[in-house]
Structures are given as structure tokens and as C-alpha cells.
ZAMARGU-4260 file (C-alpha; in steps of 0.2 Angstrom, whole numbers, plus 5000, padded with zeros to 4 digits):
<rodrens>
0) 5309/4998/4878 | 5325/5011/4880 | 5317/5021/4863 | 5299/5019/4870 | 5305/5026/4888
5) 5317/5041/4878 | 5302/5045/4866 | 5291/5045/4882 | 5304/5059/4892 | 5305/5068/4875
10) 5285/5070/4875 | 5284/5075/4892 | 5298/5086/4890 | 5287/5095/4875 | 5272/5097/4885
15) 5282/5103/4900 | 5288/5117/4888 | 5272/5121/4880 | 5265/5123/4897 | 5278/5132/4902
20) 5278/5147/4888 | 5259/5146/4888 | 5257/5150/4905 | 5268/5165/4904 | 5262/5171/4888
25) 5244/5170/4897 | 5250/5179/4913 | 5258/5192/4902 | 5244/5194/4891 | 5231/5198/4905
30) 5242/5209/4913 | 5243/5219/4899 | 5224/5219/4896 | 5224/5227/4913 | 5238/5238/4910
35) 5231/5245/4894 | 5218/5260/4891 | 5201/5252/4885 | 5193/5271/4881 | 5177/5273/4896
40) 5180/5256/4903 | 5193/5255/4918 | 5200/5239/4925 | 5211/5235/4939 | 5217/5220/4950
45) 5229/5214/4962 | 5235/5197/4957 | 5238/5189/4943 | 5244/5169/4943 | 5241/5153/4931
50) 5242/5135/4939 | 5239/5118/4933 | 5250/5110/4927 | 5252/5100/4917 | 5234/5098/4907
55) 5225/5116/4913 | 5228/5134/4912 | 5220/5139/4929 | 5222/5158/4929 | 5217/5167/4946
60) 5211/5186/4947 | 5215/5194/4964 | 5202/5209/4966 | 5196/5213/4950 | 5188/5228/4945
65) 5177/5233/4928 | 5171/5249/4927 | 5161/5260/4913 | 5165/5279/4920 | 5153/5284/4906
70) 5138/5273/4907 | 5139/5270/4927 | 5140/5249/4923 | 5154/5242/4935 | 5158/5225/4942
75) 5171/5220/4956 | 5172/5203/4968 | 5187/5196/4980 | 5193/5187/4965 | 5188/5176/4949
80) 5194/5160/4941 | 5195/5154/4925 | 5202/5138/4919 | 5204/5131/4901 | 5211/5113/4895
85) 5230/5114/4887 | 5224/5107/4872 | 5207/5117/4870 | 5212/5133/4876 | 5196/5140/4868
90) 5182/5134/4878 | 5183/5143/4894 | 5175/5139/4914 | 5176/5150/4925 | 5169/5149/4946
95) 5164/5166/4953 | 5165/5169/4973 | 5148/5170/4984 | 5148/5188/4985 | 5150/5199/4970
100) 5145/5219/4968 | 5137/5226/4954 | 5135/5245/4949 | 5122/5251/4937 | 5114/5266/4932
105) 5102/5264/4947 | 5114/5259/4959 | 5125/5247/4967 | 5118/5228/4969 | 5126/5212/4978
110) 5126/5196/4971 | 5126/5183/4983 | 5126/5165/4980 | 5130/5146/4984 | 5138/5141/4968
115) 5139/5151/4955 | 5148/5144/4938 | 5149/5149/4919 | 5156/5143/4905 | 5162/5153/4886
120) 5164/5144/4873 | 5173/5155/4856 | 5175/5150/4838 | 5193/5146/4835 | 5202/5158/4822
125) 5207/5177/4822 | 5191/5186/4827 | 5186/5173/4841 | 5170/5175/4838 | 5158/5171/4855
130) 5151/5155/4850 | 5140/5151/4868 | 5141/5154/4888 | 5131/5146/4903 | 5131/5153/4917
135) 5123/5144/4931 | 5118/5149/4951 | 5112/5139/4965 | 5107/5151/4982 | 5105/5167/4973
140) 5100/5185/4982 | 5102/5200/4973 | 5099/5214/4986 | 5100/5233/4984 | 5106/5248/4994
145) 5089/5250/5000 | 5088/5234/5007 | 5078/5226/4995 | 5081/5207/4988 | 5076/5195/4978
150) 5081/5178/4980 | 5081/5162/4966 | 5085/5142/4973 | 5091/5141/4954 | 5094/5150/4939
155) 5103/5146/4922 | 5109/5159/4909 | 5113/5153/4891 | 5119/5159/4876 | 5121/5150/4857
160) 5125/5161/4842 | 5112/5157/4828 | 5119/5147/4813 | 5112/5160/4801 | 5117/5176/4809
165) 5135/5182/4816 | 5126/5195/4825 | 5110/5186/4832 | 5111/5175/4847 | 5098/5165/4857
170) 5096/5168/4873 | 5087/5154/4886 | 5086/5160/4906 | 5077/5149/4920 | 5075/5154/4937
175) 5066/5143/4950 | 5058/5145/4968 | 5059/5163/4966 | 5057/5174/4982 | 5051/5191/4978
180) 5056/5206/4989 | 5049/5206/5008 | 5044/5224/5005 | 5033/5220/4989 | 5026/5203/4998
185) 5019/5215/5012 | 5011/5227/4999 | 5004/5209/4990 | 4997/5204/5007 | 4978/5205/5009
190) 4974/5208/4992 | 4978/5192/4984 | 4981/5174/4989 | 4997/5172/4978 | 5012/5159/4987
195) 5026/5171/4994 | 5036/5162/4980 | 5036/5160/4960 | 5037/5143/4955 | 5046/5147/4937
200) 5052/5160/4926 | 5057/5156/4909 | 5062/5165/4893 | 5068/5160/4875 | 5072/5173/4866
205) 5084/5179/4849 | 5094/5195/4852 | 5102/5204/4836 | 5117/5214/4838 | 5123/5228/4828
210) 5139/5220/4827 | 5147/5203/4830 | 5151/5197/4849 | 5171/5195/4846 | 5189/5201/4848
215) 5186/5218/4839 | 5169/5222/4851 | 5180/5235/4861 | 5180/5246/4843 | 5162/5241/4835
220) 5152/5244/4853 | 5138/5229/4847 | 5121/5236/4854 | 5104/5225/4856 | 5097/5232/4837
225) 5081/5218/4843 | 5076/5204/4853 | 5064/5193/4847 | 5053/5183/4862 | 5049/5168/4856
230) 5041/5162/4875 | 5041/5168/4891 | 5030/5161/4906 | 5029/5165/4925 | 5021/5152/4934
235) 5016/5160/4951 | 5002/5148/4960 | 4987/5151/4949 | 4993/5162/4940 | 5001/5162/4923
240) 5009/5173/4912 | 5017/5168/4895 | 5022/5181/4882 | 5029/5181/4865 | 5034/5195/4853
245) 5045/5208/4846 | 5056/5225/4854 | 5065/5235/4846 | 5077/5253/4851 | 5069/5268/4843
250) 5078/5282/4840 | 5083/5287/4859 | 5087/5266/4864 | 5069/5265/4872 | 5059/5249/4867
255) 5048/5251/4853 | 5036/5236/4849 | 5023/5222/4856 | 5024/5209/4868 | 5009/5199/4867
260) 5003/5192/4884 | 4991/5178/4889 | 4987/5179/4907 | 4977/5163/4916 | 4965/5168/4930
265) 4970/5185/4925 | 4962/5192/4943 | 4978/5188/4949 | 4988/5199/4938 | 4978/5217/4946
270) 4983/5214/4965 | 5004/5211/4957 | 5002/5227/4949 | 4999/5238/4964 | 5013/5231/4973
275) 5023/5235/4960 | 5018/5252/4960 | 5014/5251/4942 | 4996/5257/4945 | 4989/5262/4963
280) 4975/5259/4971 | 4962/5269/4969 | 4961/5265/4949 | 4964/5245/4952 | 4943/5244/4951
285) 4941/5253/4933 | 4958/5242/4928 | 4951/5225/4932 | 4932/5231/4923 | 4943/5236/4908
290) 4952/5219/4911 | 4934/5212/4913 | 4928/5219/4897 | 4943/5213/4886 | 4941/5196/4895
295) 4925/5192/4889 | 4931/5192/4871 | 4938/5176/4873 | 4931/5159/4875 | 4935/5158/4895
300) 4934/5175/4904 | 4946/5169/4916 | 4960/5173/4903 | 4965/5189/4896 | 4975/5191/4881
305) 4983/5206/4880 | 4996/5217/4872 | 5010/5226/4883 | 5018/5240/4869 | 5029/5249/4867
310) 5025/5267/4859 | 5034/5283/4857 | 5044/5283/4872 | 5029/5272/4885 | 5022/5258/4890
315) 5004/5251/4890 | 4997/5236/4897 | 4980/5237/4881 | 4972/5251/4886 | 4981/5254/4902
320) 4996/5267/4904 | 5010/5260/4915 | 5022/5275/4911 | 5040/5279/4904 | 5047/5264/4891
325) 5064/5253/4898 | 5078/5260/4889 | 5088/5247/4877 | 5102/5254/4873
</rodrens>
């Protein structure tokens, strides 16, 4: 019983230590990751500390602050948290706050939420190669300076590397009860009979990188090289969108490729499209008889299949124009 009861201090005593060096060595190595130049990319925080004890490493960020001078990308929040188990310090969760900022090329966004949640998964071994991530939301709002906001009751972000391919990943996103901005509702109202929210949005998709997701992504800068829809589908009311298909950067990062839509009670999809401002209202007539025309091809001329391209730098929905292609890279 006396070896048993020494074994059991010496143990303890062991894992005491381990914790003890690991924390420290986890503190010191963040703040040194903050402390060192990363080329464009500038980060900043306040705080650092690591609790837990004895079976987590629970490391807080105090005010941290990511931002690409070069690109305009940025993100900053009151803090962030990520804890790992002792024994598998290679799978990571992390809990965001309920209010986060986001810079972009277009601007500065706000992320608001209820519960928002992720978790990284890496490969054990030198590179640490991404392996998966969830991030999941409940009470979302993304507003914009303008005003503007779209709102989600749930939405789920996933990542899984592909067996096959070190640089491919598959990528799965579902959003639920979507609330569309206030100002597009009000340009929405009185020409269609849509619900004020979208039931579901769903994507699964396959993106290749140019280079692997790991320790050395600081030096090889992976960029999207394609992405690969295998299904998307918008449920809003009657109507119903699903896609599949293939884009691609051409030579100046814009989207070059197909996207194959099929779109039930397709009458629906005209009224959406001047709200959006993708095409105004004084052409929506000679849009839905082109949309018409292309319908009665099919077996029921309530759906429209259709191919949204991607071409030299723009976009068409078939035959119709809908201006400059997204940039990918």
C-alpha cells in the first residue's frame, strides 16, 4: 500500500511537471509568435495566460489583433480562447466572444453571435499539417458599416483534408432560418410572395490549394488553384436553387468556369435578382421571356436549368450578363 501511495505522488508529481514546463513553454511560444515579424500580416495583443491544470492547456488572448496591411483582411475581438487536452495537445477547441470585427477589402464587418465555437484538428508530426476544423454559430448577424445585416439561427462551417490530396480539402457549410438584409427585403416586397427568411443553404464542396495547409503556409502563401461544387441548394419557400460545378482563377485570380444551376418555380428567381441589383427593372420582362424560352426545353416549364459562367473576367447567368466576375485569389 506504502509503494502504491509513493508510485501514485511520484506520478503526480510527473504530470505536475509536465504541466508545468508545457504551459510555460506554450505561453512563451505565443508570445513570440506575436512578437515576431510575419512579412504583411501584423498581430498584436494584450494578455497572454494558460490555465487548467492539471489535464488542459487553456490559453486566453486578451485583444488580439490580425492584420494583412497588403490585402486590407484583418480580424480583432475582446479576446479568444483556445483549449487543448494535456495528452492531445493536437486537436484544438477554441470559443469566440459574441462580438467580433472583421476588415476586408469592402470594409469593416461585425460578427455578432450567441454561441460561437470551433475546433482544429492537425496531423501530428513536423509540418502539422491541417487535418479538419468546425466552426459552428447559433444567433448570428453579420452587419456592415452601412447598416446592412444578415442574420442565420444556425450555421456550421467544416473542413476534412481529402485522403488523396495534401492540398485538396472538402469543404461542407449549412446555414438555417436565414434573414436576408431589411433593405433587400423592402426592394423584394411587392414583387414576389417569398417568406422574409431562407429555410437552408447548403454547400459541399472540394477546394485545391496550391500548397499544403501547415506549419510552413506563412512561406508557400497556399491560394484556392479550384473548388470543385459538388452540391449547393438554397431552399427559400418555393423556391429552389441547387448547383453543381467547377471554378477556377484565371490569370488575374477572377473565377473562370461553370456552375450549373437548376432552379424550381424559376419565376421566383427574377423578382431576387432585382433586389439584388444584379439586373434592374426595366429589363426583368425580356429576362424572364429569355428565362421562358430556355424553360420550355425541359420536361416541366416551371424549372429552368441553366448555366451561371464564368468567362474572361464576367459573369452570366445563360444568356444574361450580370457583370464583373468574383475575384479568387
Amino acid at each position: 500500500m506504502r509503494a502504491m501511495l509513493i508510485a501514485l505522488l511520484v506520478v503526480s508529481g510527473l504530470w505536475a511537471g509536465y504541466w508545468v514546463v508545457g504551459s510555460r513553454a506554450m505561453e512563451s511560444a505565443v508570445d513570440q509568435w506575436f512578437a515576431q515579424p510575419h512579412g504583411e500580416l501584423t498581430a498584436s495583443r494584450s494578455d497572454v495566460s494558460i490555465s487548467g491544470f492539471p489535464n488542459r492547456f487553456d490559453l486566453t488572448v486578451t485583444d488580439p489583433v490580425l492584420a494583412d496591411t497588403t490585402l486590407g483582411w484583418g480580424w480583432s475581438a475582446p479576446f479568444a480562447q483556445v483549449f487543448m487536452m494535456t495528452w492531445k495537445p493536437w486537436h484544438l477547441i477554441a470559443a469566440l466572444p459574441q462580438e467580433q470585427r472583421i476588415d476586408t477589402p469592402m470594409g469593416p464587418f461585425t460578427l455578432r453571435s450567441s454561441q460561437l465555437e470551433g475546433s482544429l484538428v492537425v496531423i501530428p508530426g513536423t509540418a502539422l499539417a491541417l487535418d479538419r476544423t468546425v466552426l459552428s454559430g447559433e444567433g448570428l448577424a453579420l452587419s456592415g458599416k452601412s447598416g446592412w445585416e444578415v442574420a442565420a439561427t444556425k450555421a456550421t462551417f467544416a473542413t476534412r483534408l481529402m485522403p488523396d490530396d495534401a492540398k485538396a480539402h472538402e469543404i461542407g457549410f449549412d446555414a438555417t432560418t436565414v434573414s436576408p438584409d431589411a433593405s433587400f427585403l423592402m426592394a423584394l416586397a411587392g414583387r414576389s410572395d417569398l417568406p422574409e427568411q431562407i429555410e437552408e443553404i447548403h454547400l459541399d464542396a472540394v477546394a485545391t490549394l496550391t500548397a499544403p495547409l501547415d506549419r510552413y503556409s506563412q512561406q508557400n502563401a497556399p491560394q484556392l488553384a479550384r473548388l470543385v461544387v459538388k452540391q449547393g441548394l438554397l431552399r427559400w419557400g418555393t423556391l429552389v436553387v441547387s448547383a453543381e460545378g467547377m471554378v477556377e482563377p484565371d490569370a488575374n485570380g477572377l473565377a473562370s468556369g461553370r456552375i450549373d444551376l437548376r432552379v424550381e418555380n424559376w419565376r421566383e428567381l427574377v423578382p431576387v435578382l432585382v433586389a439584388a441589383g444584379l439586373i434592374t427593372a426595366e429589363v426583368s420582362p425580356t429576362v424572364t421571356r429569355a428565362m421562358e424560352l430556355l424553360s420550355a426545353q425541359g420536361d416541366n416549364p416551371t424549372i429552368l436549368t441553366v448555366p451561371l459562367s464564368f468567362q474572361s473576367g464576367r459573369m452570366s447567368l445563360g444568356p444574361l450578363p450580370l457583370g464583373p466576375a468574383p475575384r479568387l485569389n
